[in-house]
Residue, then its C-alpha position, 0 to 999 in steps of 0.5 A: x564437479x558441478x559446483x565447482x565449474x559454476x564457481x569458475x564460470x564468469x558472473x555474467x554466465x552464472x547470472x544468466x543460469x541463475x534466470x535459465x534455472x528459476x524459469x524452470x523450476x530447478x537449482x542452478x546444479x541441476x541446470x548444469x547438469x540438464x545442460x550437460x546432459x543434453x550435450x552429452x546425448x547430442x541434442x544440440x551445442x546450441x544448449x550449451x552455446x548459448x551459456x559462452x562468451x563466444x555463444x553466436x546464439x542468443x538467449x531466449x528471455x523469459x519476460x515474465x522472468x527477467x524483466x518484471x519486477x520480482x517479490x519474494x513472498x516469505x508465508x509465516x506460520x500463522x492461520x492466516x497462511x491460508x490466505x497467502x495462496x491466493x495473495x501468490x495468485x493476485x501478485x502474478x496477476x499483476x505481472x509480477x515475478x514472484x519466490x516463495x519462502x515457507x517458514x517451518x510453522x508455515x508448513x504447517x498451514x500450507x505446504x510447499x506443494x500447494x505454494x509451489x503449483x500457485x507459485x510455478x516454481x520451486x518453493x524454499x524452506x531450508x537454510x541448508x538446503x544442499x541443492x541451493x547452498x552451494x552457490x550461497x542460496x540464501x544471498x541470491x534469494x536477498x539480492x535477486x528481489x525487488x521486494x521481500x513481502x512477509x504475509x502472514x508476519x507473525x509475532x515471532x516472526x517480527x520479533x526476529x526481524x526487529x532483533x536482527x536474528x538469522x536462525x533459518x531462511x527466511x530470517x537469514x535473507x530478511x538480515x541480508x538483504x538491501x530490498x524494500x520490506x513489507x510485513x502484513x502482521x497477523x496475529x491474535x489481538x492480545x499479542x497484537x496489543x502487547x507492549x513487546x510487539x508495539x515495541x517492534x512494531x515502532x523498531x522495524x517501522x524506524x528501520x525503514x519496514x513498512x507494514x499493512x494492516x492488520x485489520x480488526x474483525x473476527x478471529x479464527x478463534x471462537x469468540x474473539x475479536x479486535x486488531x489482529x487479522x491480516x490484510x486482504x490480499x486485494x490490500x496487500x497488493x495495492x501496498x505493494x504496487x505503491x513500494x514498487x511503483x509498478x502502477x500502470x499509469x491507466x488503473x483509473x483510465x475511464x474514471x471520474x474523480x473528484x477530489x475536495x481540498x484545502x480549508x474554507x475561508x467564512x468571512x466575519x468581514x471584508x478583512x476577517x475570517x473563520x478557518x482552520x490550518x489545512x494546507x491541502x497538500x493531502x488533498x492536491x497530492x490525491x488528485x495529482x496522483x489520481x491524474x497519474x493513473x489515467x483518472x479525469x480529475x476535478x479538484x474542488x480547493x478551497x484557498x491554499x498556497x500550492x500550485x495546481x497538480x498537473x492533468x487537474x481540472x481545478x475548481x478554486x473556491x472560498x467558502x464551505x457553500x461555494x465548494x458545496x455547489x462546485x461539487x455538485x456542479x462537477x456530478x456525475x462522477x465515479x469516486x468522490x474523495x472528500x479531503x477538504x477541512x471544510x469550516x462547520x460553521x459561519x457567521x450567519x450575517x458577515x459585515x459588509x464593512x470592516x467590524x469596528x473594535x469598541x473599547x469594552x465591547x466585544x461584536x456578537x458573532x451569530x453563528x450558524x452551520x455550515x452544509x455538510x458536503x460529504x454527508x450531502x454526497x453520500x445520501x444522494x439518491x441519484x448521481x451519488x458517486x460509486x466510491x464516497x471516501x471521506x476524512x476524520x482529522x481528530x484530535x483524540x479517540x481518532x479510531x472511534x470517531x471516524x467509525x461513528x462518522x462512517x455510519x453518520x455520514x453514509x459514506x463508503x470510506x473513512x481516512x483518520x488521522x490524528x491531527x493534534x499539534x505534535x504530530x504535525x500533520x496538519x500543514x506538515x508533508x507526511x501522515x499516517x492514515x487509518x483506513x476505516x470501512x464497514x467491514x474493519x480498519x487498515x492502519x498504513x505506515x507513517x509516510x509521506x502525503x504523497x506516498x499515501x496518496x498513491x496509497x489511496x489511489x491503488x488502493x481504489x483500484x484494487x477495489x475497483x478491480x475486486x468488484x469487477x471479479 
């Protein structure tokens, strides 16, 4: 009886008890029934008023409910289910309005009683559910969201995904749905590494699915180690605060910043120079989207063809010396992001006219090196900036470069990437980043400059926000 009057009620009415019954943890059967009930027992018409086109009672909106943005956190059964509670309890501390879908292996690791008391709702784990299914659960669950996050992504669970199965919920609503995606794999560093799952892995990446993590470190299991571990919920809420584009425009209001970028120009002569291919895009797009979220921002550059990010205090600069006094100029400051591709070396006596070509006679260039600026920042013992963030553009072994320039450089943070000329990164308009800190590695989707850098910047303000804790 109950099905059948909501199946006849007008789509703006059901919309409206669709909200009414997910504010109050309940399918939308039963709200009919509580509704009815409550007319029955003459609680009052204005209950069921409120649900007609002629209602002169408006419906009271939850805000939380109706206006936030809503994510739909599919928890799949791996042990690091264990951290999806407290990932629940950091998205809803963002305002974000959120579901909750546990697999049959999830129920394994954690139960819908503990995901529901975090989640404040009900919790769903059954494609047949007959209080859910018969206005078609599962589509409102992949229509109803902003973004379906899968936290952890097992290895299984991926391979359905990339393979377009839909044998129980969760797979059903990730085939159905038209929402943004964002897997956080978690898995052990054998089946990370298999070919079958970096064959996946580059399927659902193509398809548009972005990922964060998985981290290297140690394993649940006794003795092993690598890639595998899932992303820290303070990481995976930074990513999806940038899929969802919900950063409050002051995460870094109250911040300095300062931002190096660009390459350096070292003169040979009045006419030639040393540099490199560095366009700056990064760089300035950092700062811009630092400028976004409320930071006061320097930008150190060096010579590009960009125009200033707006809201930027720019410092423009030519040599790897004269960037170096800038920043030093710019101290005191919260975070030092160090983008700029600064040239290692000079010639140690630049001519002061244009050098002569000699039939036969090559010029002897003396070469000399060039200050580290991000070294010279990070092992200051006063002024230094809380958050030193460097760059490693490698060419090859990129994740054990950058972990060895972390430790020379007494930085605090290290974004690698692979520079070599296929990829066209370097001068290009995208990049795929490795965040490498002392506690593992952060491998980020390939995407756009700017997409990492409001990356980055959330990213900061999720560890801001977890020192403050």
């Amino acid at each position: 009886m109950a099905s059948l009057t909501v199946r006849q009620l007008d789509e703006h009415i059901k919309k409206r008890l669709r909200l009414r019954a997910a504010r109050n943890g309940r399918s939308v059967e039963d709200e009919v029934r509580t509704i009815l009930r409550a007319a029955g027992e003459e609680a009052g018409p204005e209950a069921l008023e409120q649900f007609t086109p002629t209602g002169k009672q408006p419906e009271r909106r939850d805000a939380t409910a109706s206006e936030a943005n809503h994510v739909l956190l599919i928890i799949g059964g791996g042990i690091a289910a264990y951290k999806s509670l407290d990932l629940i309890r950091r998205l809803k501390e963002r305002g974000l309005s959120v579901r909750c879908i546990l697999t049959k292996a999830a129920e394994h690791f954690v139960t819908p009683l503990s995901a529901g008391a975090i989640v404040g709702r009900r919790v769903f784990t059954d494609l047949f559910d007959p209080t859910g299914e018969f206005d078609v659960g599962h589509i409102r669950l992949a229509r109803e969201t902003d973004l379906i996050l899968v936290a952890p992504a097992t290895a299984d669970l991926m391979a359905k995904i990339a393979g377009g199965h839909a044998d129980d919920l969760a797979t059903t609503v990730l085939l159905a749905t038209t929402a943004k995606i964002l897997l956080a794999p978690a898995m052990n560093p054998g089946m990370w590494s298999n070919k079958a799952t970096q064959r996946n892995l580059a399927q659902l990446i193509a398809d548009g699915v972005a990922v964060i993590g998985p981290n290297e470190g140690e394993m649940a299991e006794s003795g092993e180690r690598g890639t595998g571990r899932m992303a820290e919920p303070l990481e995976i809420v930074a990513a999806v605060d940038v899929l969802l584009r919900t950063r409050a425009p002051g995460v870094l209001r109250g911040r300095r910043v300062l931002v190096t970028s660009g390459p350096t120009h070292e003169p040979i002569d009045p006419v030639r120079y040393i540099a490199n291919r560095s366009s700056g895009k990064q760089g300035h797009a950092i700062a811009a989207a630092a400028a976004r979220a409320g930071a006061d921002v320097v930008l150190v550059s060096g010579p590009v063809n960009l125009p200033d990010p707006p809201g930027v205090t720019v410092v423009k600069v030519e040599t790897a010396r004269a960037m170096l006094q800038a920043v030093e100029h710019t101290l005191p400051v919260d975070i030092g992001i160090f983008a700029a591709a600064v040239a290692d070396w000079r010639v140690a006596h630049a001519g002061e006219q244009k050098i002569k070509k000699k039939a036969g006679k090559m010029p002897e260039l003396l070469l000399v090196e060039n200050p580290d600026i991000l070294s010279t920042i990070a092992h200051r013992e006063s002024r230094r900036p809380k958050l030193v963030i460097g760059f490693a553009a490698e060419t090859e072994n990129v994740t054990g470069n950058a972990k060895q320039k972390l430790i020379m450089k007494g930085c605090d943070w290290i974004l690698a990437n692979d520079v070599s000329p296929q990829t066209g990164i370097m001068g290009g308009d995208r990049n795929t980043i490795q965040l490498v800190t002392a506690t593992g590695i952060e491998r980020w989707p390939p995407q756009s400059k700017d997409d990492v850098a409001a990356m980055l910047i959330a990213r900061i303000a999720a560890e801001l926000d977890g020192n403050k804790a």
